[in-house]
Backbone bond lengths (Angstrom), bond angles and torsions (degrees), N, CA, C in turn:
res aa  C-N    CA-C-N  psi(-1)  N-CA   C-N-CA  omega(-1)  CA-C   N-CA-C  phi
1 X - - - 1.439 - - 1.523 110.13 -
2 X 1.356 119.15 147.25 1.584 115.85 -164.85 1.895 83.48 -112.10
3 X 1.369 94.25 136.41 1.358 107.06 -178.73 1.460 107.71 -127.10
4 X 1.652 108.01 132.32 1.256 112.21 -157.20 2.095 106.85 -122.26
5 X 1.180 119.40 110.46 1.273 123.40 -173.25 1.361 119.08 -36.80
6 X 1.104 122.69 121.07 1.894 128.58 171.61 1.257 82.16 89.59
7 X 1.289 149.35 37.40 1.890 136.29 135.74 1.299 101.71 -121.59
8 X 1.574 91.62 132.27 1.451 118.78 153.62 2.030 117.86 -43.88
9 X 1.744 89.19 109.31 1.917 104.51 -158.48 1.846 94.50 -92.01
10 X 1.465 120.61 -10.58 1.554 123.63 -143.32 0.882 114.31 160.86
11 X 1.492 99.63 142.80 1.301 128.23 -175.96 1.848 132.99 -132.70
12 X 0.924 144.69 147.20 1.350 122.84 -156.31 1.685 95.41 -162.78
13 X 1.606 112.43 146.23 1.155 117.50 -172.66 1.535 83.87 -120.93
14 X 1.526 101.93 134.89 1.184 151.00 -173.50 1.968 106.64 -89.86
15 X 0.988 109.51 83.44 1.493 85.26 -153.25 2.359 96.22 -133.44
16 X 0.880 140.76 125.93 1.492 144.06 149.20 1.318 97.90 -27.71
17 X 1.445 133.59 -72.64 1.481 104.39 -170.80 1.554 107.17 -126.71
18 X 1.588 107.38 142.63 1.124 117.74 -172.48 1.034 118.44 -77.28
19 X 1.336 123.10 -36.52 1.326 144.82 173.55 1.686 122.42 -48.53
20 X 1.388 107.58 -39.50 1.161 121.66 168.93 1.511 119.45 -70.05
21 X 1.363 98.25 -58.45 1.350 115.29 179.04 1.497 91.92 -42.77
22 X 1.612 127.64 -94.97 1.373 134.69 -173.88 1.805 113.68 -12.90
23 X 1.124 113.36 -42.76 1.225 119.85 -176.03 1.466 121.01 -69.88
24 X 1.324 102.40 -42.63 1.185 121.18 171.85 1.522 124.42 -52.21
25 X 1.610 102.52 -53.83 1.692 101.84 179.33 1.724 110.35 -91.49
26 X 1.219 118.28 -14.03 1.536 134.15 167.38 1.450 87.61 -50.55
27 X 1.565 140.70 -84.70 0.933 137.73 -143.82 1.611 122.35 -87.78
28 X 1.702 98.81 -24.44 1.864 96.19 167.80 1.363 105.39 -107.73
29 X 1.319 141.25 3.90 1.441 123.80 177.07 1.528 98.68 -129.16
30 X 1.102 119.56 -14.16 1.787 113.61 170.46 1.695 102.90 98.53
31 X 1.258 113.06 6.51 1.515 111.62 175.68 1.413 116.61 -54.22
32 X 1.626 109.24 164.66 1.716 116.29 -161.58 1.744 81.05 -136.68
33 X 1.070 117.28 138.38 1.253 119.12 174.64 2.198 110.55 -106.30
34 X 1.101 102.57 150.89 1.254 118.65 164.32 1.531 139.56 -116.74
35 X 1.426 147.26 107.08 1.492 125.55 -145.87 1.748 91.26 -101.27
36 X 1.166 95.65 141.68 1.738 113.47 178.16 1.637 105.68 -118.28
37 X 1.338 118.04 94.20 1.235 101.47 166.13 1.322 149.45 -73.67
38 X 1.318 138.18 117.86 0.936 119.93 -130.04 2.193 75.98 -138.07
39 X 1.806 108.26 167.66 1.467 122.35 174.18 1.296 100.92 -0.30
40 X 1.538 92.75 -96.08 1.696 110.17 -167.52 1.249 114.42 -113.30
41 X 1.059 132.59 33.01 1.279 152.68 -176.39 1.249 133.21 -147.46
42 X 1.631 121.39 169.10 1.823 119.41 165.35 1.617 94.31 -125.23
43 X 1.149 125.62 138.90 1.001 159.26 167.56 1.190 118.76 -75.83
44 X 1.364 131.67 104.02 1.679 120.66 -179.14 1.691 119.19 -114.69
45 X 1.659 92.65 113.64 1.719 92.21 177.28 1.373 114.34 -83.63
46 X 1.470 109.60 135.66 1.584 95.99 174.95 1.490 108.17 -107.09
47 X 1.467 103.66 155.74 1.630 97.89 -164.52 1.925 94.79 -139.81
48 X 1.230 106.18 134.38 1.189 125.39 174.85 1.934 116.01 -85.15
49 X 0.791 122.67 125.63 2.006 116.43 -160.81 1.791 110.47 15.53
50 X 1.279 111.90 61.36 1.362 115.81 -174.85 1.059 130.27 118.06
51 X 1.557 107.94 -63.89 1.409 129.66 -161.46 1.672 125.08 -92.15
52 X 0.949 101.07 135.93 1.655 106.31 -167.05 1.855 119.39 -70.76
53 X 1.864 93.84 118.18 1.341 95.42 -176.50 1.483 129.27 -103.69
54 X 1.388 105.10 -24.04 1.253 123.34 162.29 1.261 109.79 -176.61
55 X 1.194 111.71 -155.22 1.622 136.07 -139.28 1.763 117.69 -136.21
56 X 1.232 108.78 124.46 1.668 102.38 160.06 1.099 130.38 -134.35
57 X 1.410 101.29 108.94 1.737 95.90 -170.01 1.707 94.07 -97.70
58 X 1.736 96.52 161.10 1.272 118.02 -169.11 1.871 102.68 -109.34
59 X 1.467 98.67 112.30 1.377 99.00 176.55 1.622 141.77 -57.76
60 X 0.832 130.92 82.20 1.558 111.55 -152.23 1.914 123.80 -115.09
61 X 0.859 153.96 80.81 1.273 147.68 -139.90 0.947 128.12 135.06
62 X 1.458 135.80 151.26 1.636 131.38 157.76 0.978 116.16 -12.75
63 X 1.082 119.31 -55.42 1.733 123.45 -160.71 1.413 114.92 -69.76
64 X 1.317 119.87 -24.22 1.655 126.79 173.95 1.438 91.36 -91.16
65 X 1.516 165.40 -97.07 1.272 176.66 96.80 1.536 93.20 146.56
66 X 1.224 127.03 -36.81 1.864 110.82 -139.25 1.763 66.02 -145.17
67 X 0.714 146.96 -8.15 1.924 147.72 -178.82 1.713 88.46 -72.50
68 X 1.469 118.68 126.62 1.515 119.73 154.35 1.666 109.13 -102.99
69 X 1.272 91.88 157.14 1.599 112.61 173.22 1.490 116.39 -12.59
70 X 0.757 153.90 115.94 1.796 153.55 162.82 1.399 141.73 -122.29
71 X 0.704 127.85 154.25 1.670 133.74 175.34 1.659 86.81 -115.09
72 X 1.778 78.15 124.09 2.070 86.63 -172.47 1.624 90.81 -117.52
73 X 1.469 119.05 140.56 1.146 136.15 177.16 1.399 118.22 -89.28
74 X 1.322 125.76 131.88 1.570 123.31 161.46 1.638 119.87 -120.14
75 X 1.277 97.67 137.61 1.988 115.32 163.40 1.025 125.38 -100.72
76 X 1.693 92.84 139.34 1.798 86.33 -163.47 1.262 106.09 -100.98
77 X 1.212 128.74 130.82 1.692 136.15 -153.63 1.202 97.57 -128.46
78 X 1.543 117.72 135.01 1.251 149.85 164.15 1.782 102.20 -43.03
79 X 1.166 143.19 -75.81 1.558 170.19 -132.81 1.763 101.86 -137.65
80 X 1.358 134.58 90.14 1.750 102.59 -174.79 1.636 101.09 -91.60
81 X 1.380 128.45 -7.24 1.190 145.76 -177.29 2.049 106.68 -85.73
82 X 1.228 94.73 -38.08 2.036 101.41 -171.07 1.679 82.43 -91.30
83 X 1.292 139.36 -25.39 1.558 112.20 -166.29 1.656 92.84 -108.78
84 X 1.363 135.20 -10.32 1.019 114.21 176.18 1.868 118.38 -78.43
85 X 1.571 99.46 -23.74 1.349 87.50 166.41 1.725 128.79 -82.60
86 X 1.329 89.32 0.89 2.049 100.56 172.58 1.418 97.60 -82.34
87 X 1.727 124.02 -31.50 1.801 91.27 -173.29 1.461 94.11 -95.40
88 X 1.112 128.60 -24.17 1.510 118.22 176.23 1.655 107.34 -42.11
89 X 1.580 129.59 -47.69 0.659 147.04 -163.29 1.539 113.17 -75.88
90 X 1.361 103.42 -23.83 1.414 126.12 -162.12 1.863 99.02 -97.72
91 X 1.674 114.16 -7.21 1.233 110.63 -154.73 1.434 146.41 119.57
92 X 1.807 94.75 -38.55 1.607 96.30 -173.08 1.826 84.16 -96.86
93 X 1.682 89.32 179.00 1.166 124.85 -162.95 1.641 116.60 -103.05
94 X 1.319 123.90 152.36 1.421 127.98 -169.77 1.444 84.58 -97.37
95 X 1.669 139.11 146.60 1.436 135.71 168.23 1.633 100.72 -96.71
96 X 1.764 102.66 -36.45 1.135 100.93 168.25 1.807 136.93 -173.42
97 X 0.589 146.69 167.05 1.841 121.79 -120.03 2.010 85.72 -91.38
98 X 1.176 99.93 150.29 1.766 117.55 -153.43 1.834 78.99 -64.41
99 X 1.905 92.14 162.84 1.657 90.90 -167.76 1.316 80.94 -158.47
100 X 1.462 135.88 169.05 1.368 160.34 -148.84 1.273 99.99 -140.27
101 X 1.255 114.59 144.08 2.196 127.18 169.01 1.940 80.18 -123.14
102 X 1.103 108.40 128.25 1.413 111.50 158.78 1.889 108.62 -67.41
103 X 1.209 102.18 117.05 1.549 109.34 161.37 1.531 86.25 105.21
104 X 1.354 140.94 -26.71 1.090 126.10 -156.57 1.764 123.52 -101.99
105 X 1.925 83.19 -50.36 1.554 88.16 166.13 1.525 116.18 171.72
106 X 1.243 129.08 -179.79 2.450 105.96 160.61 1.453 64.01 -119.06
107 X 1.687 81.26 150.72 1.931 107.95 -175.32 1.979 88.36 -161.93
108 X 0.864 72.25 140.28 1.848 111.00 166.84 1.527 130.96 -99.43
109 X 0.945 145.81 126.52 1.412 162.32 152.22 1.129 93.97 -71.63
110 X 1.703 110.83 135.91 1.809 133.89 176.02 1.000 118.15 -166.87
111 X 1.252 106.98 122.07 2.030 131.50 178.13 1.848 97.92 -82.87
112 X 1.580 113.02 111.17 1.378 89.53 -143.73 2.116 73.41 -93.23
113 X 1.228 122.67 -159.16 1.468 113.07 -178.03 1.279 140.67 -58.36
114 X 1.799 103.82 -28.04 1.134 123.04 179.96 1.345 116.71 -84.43
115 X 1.768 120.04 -19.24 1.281 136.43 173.29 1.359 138.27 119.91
116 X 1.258 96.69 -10.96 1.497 120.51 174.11 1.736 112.44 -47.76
117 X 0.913 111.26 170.27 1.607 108.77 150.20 0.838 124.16 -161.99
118 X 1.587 119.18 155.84 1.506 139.13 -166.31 0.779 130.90 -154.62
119 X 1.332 126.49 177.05 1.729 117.35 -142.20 1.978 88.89 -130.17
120 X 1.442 120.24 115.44 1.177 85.42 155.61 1.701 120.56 -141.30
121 X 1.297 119.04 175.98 1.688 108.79 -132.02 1.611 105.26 -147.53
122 X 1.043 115.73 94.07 1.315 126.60 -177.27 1.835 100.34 -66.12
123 X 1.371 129.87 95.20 1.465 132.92 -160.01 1.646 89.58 -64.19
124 X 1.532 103.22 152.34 1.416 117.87 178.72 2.109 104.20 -70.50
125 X 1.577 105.52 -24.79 1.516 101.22 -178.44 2.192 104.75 -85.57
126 X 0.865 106.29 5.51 1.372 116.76 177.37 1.433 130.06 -45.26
């Protein structure tokens, strides 16, 4: 996939159960699911005639508790390390310290000033 800086590369539903979720877009949008195993988790790509459209990760822990359901957004950034210290700088907030998916990408979580948040993700094919 050719990934192009300052566009939205991905998207991922944020969701308590995966299972549901899967079912859900399996049966009204025609999605095919894929399991990615991942630490402590499976990872589900959803793919439209093949091709990969997004993502559902399954929330699980303290750390999601007071987090509702979401469709989480990602940007695809040139630098995710040189632009995260421009919005830090700019105001927004780190949620939590930048982290790597082997094969996938280093991506960041950011509360940008106004409060929103977003994901953004320097792709591993970059």
């Amino acid at each position: 996939m050719a990934w192009s800086h300052g566009n939205f590369c991905w998207n991922e539903l944020m969701t308590r159960d995966a299972a549901r979720a899967r079912n859900f877009y399996a049966d009204t949008i025609g999605w095919t699911f894929d399991a990615m195993p991942m630490e402590d988790m499976t990872y589900w790509v959803a793919k439209a005639a093949d091709k990969p459209v997004g993502g559902i990760f399954e929330m699980k822990g303290p750390d999601f508790e007071s987090v509702p359901e979401n469709w989480m957004s990602y940007l695809a950034v040139d630098d995710v390390d040189r632009r995260v210290d421009r919005a830090t700088a700019a105001g927004a907030s780190l949620m939590r310290p930048i982290f790597e998916i082997s094969g996938v990408g280093r991506i960041a979580i950011l509360r940008e000033p106004g409060g929103a948040v977003v994901g953004w993700m320097t792709p591993a094919s970059a």
